[in-house]
N, C-alpha and C positions, 0 to 999 in steps of 0.2 A: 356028836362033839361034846366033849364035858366043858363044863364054865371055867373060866381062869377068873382064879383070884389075886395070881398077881403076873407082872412080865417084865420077862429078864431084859434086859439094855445088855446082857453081853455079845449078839451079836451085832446089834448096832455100830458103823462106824462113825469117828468122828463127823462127818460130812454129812452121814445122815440125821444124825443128834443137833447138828447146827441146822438143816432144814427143819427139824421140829420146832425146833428155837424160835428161827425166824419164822415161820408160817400163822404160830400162834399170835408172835407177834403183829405181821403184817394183820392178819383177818380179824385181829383186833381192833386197828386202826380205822380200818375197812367197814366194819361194821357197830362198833360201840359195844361189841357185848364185853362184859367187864369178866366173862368165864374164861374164856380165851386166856385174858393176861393173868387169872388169878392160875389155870393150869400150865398156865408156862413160867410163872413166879413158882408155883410147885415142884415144880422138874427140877428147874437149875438150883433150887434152895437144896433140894435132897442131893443130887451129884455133887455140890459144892460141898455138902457136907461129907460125901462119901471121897472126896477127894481130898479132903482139906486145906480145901480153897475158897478165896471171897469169888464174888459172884464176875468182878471186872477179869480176875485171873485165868475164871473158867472159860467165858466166854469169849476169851482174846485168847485162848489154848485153841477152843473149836476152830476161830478164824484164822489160824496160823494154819500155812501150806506144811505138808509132810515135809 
């Protein structure tokens, strides 16, 4: 297997992008480690960006049903 240097989010669906969301969130909570919230503060800052969206708009897109 060769090393990935980077990884696509295009097959990801909404659903699963909002369980990332929250997961990092929750085991943040969970645990105190401050990685967690700094790699899911990462995530959503870059899609926001790549969306051109604030962070409330993105995140209330994921939560919105089909």
């Amino acid at each position: 297997m060769g090393l990935i240097d980077q990884v696509s989010i295009n097959a990801l669906s909404k659903r699963d992008l909002l369980l990332i969301v929250k997961a990092l969130e929750y085991t943040n909570e969970n645990t105190g480690l401050e990685d967690f919230l700094e790699l899911r503060n990462s995530i959503v800052k870059e899609l926001c960006f790549l969306t051109d969206t604030t962070e409330e708009e993105f995140v209330n897109y994921l939560e919105s049903t089909n």
